[in-house]
C-alpha positions as CSV (number, residue, x, y, z in Angstrom):
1,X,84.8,133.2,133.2
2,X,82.4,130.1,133.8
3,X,84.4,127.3,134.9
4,X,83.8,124.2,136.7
5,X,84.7,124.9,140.2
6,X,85.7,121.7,142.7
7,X,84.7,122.7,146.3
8,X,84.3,119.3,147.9
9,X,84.7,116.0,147.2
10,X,81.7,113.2,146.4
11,X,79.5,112.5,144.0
12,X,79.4,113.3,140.3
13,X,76.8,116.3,141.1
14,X,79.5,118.0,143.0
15,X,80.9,119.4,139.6
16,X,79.0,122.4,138.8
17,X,79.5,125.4,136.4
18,X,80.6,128.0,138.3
19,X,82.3,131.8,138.1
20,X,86.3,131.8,138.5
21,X,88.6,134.9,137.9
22,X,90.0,135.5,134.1
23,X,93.7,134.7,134.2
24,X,96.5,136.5,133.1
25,X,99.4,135.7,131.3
26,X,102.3,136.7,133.0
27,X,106.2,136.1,131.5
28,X,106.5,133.1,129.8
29,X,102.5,132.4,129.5
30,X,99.9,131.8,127.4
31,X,96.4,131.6,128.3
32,X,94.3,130.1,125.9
33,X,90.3,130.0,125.3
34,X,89.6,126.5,125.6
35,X,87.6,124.6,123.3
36,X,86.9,121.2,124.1
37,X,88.2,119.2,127.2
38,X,88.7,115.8,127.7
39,X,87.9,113.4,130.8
40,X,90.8,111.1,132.6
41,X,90.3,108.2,135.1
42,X,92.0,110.6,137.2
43,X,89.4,113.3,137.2
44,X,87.3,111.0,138.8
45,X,89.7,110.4,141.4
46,X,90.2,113.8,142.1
47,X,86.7,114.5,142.7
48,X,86.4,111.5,145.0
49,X,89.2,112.5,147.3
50,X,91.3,109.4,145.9
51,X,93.5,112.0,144.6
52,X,94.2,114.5,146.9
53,X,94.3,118.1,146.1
54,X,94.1,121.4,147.5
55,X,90.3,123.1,146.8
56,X,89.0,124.7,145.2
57,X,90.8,123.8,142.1
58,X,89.2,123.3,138.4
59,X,89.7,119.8,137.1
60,X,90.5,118.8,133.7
61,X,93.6,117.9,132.5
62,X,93.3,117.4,128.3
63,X,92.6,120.8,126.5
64,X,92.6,122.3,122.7
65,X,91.4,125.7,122.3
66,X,92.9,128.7,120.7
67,X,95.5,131.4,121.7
68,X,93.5,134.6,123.8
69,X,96.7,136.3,125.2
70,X,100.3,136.0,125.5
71,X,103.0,136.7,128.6
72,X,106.1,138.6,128.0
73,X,109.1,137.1,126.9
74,X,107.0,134.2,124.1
75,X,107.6,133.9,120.8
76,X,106.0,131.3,118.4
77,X,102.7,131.9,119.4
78,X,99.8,134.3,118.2
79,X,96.2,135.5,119.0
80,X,93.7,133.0,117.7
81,X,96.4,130.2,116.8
82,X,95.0,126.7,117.3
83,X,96.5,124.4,119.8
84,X,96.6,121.5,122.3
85,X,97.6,121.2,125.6
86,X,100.7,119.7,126.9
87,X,99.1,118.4,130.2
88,X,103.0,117.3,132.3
89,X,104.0,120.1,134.0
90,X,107.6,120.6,135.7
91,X,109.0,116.9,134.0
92,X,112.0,118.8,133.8
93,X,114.1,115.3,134.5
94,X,115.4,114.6,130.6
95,X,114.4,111.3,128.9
96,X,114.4,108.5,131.9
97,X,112.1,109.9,134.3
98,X,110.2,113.2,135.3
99,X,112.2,115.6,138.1
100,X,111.0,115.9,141.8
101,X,108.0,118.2,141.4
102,X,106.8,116.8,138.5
103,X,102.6,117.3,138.1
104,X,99.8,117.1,135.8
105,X,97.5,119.6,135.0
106,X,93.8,120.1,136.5
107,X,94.7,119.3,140.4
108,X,96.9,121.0,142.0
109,X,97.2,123.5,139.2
110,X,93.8,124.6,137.8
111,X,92.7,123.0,134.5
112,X,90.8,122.5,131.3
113,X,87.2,122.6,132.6
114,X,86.6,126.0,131.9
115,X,86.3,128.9,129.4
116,X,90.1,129.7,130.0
117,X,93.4,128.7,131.3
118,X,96.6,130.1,132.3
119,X,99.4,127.8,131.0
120,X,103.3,128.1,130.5
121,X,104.2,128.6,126.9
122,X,106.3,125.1,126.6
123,X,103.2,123.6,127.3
124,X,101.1,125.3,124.0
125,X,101.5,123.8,121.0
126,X,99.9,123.5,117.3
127,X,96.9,121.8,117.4
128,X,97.1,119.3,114.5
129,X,95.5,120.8,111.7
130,X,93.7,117.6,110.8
131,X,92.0,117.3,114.1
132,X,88.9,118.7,115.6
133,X,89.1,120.6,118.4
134,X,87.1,117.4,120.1
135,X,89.8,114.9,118.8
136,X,92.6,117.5,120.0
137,X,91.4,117.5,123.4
138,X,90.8,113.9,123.9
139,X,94.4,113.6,122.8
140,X,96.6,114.9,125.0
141,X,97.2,112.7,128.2
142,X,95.6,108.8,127.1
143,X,98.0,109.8,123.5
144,X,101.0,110.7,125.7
145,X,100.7,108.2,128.2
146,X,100.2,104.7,125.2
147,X,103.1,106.7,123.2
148,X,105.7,106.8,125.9
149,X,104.7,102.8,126.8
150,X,104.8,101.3,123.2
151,X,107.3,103.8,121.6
152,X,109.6,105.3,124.2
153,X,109.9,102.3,126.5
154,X,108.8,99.5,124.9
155,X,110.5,100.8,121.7
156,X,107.6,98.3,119.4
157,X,109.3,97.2,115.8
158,X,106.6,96.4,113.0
159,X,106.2,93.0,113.0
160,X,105.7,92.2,116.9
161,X,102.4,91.4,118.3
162,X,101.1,93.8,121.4
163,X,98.7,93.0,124.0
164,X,96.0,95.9,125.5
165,X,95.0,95.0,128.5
166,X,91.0,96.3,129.4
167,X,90.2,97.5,125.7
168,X,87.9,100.7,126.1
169,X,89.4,103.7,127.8
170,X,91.2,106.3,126.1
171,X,95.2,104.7,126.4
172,X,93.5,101.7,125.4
173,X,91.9,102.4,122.3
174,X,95.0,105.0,121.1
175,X,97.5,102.1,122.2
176,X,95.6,100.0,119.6
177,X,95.9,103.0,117.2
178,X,99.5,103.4,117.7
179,X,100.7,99.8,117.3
180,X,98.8,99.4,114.3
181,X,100.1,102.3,112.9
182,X,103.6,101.1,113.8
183,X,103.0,97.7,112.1
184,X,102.2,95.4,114.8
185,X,99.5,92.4,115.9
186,X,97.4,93.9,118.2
187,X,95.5,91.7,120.6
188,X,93.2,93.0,123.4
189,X,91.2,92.0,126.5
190,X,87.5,93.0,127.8
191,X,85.0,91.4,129.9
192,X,82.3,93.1,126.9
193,X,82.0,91.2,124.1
194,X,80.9,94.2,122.3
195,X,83.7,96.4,123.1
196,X,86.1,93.5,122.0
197,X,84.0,93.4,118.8
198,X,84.5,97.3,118.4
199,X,88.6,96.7,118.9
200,X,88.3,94.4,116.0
201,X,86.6,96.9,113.7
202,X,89.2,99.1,114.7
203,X,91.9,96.4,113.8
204,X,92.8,94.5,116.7
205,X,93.9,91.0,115.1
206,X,91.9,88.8,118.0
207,X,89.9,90.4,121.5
208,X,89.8,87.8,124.6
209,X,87.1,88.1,127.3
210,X,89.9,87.9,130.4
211,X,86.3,86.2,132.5
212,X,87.8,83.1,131.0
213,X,89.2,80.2,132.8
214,X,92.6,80.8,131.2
215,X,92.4,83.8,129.3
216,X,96.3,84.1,129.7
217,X,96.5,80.8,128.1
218,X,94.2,82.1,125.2
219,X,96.4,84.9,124.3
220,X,99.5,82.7,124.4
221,X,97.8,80.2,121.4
222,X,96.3,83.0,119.3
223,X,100.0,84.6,119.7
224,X,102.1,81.3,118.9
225,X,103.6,81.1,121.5
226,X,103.8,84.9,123.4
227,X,103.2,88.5,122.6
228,X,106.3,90.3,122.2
229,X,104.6,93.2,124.3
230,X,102.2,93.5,126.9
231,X,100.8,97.1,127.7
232,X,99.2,96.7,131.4
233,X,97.4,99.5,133.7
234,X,95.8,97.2,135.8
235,X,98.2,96.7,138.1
236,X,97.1,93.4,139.7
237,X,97.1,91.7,136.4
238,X,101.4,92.1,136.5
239,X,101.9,88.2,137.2
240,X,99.4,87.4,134.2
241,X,101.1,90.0,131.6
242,X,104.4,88.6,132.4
243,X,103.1,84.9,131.9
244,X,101.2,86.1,128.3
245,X,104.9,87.2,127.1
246,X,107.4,85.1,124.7
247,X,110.9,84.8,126.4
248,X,112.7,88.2,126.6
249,X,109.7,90.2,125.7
250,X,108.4,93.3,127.4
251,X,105.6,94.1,130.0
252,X,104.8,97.7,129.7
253,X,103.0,98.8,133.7
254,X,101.4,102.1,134.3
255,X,98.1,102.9,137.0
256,X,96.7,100.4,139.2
257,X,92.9,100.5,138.0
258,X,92.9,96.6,140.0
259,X,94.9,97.1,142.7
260,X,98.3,99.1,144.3
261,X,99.7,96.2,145.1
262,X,100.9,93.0,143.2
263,X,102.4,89.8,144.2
264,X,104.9,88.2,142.0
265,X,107.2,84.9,141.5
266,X,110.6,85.4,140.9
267,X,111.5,82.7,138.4
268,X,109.0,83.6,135.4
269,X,110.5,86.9,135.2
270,X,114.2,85.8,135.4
271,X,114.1,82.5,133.5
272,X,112.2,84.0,130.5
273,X,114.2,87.3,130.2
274,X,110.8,89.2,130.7
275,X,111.7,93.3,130.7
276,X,109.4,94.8,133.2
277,X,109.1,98.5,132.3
278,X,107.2,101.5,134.3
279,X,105.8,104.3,133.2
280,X,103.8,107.3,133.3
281,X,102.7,110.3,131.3
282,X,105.3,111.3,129.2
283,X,108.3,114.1,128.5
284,X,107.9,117.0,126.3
285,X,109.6,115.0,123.2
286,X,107.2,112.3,123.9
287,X,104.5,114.8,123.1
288,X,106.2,116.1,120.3
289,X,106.4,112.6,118.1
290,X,102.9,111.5,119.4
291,X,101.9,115.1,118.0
292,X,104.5,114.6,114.8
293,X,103.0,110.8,114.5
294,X,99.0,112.4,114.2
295,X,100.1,114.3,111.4
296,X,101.0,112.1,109.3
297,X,99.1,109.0,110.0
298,X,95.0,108.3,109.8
299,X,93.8,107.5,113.1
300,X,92.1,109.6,115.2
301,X,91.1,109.6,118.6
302,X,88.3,106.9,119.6
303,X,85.4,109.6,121.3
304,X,82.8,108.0,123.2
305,X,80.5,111.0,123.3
306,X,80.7,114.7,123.7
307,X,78.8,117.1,125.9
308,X,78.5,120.6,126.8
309,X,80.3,121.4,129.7
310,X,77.6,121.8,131.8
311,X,76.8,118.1,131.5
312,X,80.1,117.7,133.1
313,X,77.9,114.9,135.8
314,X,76.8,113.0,133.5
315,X,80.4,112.7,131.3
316,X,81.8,111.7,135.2
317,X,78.7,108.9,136.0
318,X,79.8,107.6,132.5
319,X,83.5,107.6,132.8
320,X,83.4,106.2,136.7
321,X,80.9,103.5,135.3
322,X,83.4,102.3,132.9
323,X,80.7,102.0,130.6
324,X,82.5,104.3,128.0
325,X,84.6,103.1,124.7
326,X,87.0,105.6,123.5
327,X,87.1,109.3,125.3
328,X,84.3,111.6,126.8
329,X,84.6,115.0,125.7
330,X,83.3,118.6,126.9
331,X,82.8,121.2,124.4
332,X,83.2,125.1,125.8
């Protein structure tokens, strides 16, 4: 099969389309015949060598495609049905938090960048039927991760406003798209006017360029007072999120786009009752509702632009630029 192949680390030019061996299903496995794929801050990561991983190894970790063959032992599932990719592998730990070996898929296991992919059966399911195969593979981890902050952890009630830190990636845009849907106030942050613009078409209530002098003190006037909810993968921004939140509300913290490490004061977080919630990714059932709440809702996934995937480079220059609004996508 052609797949895209990660040798060495660098540059976007060392992704090339390369020969890899056909899989196999064994028991309990599906492989499927990918699609589209999506691209993930950590992709980028991964190539650089900020992620480590054994090589060679294909990247990609959001996939949609169709059913090619099935392991022993699986029901459910037949040649040629449509589906997406559940991209946490081994989270095995219930509800609260993933298990010791939990992973995600495309690094160390092989991934979506390719014409196939071996995958266990828990991890196949129905590719909404009012998706394309695009907006089904730019789903799968950006949905997962904004549905297990704002639902799952932050557990958002219609009527509460929601800040989105760094409008423009993928959880971004779909965190906007699920707190709308659930009935909240969405505000949002950029340093581009005209990706705060775009938030607004798509229904953000107010966008703040965080440049400011006192952006945090911006978001606390347009929200009265506070946002009940602050969804922040940042990382060094922690100290700000808390102080854009009304007493007892929530500040939602996954990645570390700005920084590993934060510094914080004590006495905001205990004297206004802020929650401070972590996350990442998200369980099986996660995926299920997030899947469940697609169905029935209207939004679709935000896609920046789509490409063949032997412009797989370029799609990297553009995601590591930032330059992107929504997700990149690679059709197969």
């Amino acid at each position: 099969m052609n797949a895209v192949v990660l040798t060495e680390t660098g540059a976007p030019d060392v992704l090339r389309i390369g020969s890899a061996r056909d899989p196999v299903a064994g028991a309990g496995e599906v492989v499927v015949a990918l699609r589209a794929a999506a691209l993930n801050r950590r992709d980028v990561y991964l190539r650089k060598g900020v992620a480590p991983s054994p090589l060679p190894v294909i990247p990609g970790s959001d996939g949609a495609g169709v059913v090619h063959s099935i392991g022993s032992g699986v029901g459910g599932l037949a040649e040629g049905d449509a589906v997406v990719i559940l991209p946490s592998l081994g989270w095995g730990g219930g509800e609260e938090a993933p298990a010791p070996g939990f992973r995600i898929l495309g690094g160390p296991d092989d991934g979506t960048y390719a014409e196939l992919i071996r995958i266990p059966a828990e991890n196949v399911l129905p590719k909404p039927a009012r998706l394309s195969f695009e907006e089904a593979a730019a789903l799968p981890l950006a949905g997962l991760t904004a549905y297990r902050a704002l639902v799952s952890r932050a557990r958002i009630r219609s009527g509460e406003t929601v800040l989105i830190l760094g409008i423009g990636g993928g959880v971004a845009t779909m965190a906007l798209h699920i707190a709308r849907a659930a009935g909240c106030r969405v505000i949002v942050t950029s340093s581009s006017g005209d990706k705060l613009a775009r938030a607004r078409d798509l229904g953000a209530a107010a966008g703040v360029d965080y440049t400011g002098d006192d952006w945090v003190g911006a978001v606390r006037e347009i929200a009265g007072g506070g946002v009940d909810v602050v969804i922040d993968s940042v990382g060094s921004t922690w100290a700000d999120s808390i102080g854009c939140v009304r007493p007892g509300g929530r500040v939602v913290v996954f990645g570390g786009t700005g920084g590993a490490k934060v510094e914080l004061m004590v006495r905001p977080v205990t004297m206004g009752q802020v929650s401070l919630l972590g996350t990442t990714m998200g369980s099986p059932r996660d995926f299920t509702g997030l899947l469940a709440a697609v169905a029935h809702q209207s939004w679709a996934p935000v896609i920046d632009s789509v490409r063949p995937l032997a412009e797989v480079a370029a799609a990297h220059a553009r995601e590591e630029a930032g330059e992107h609004f929504g997700k990149l996508v690679l059709t197969i």
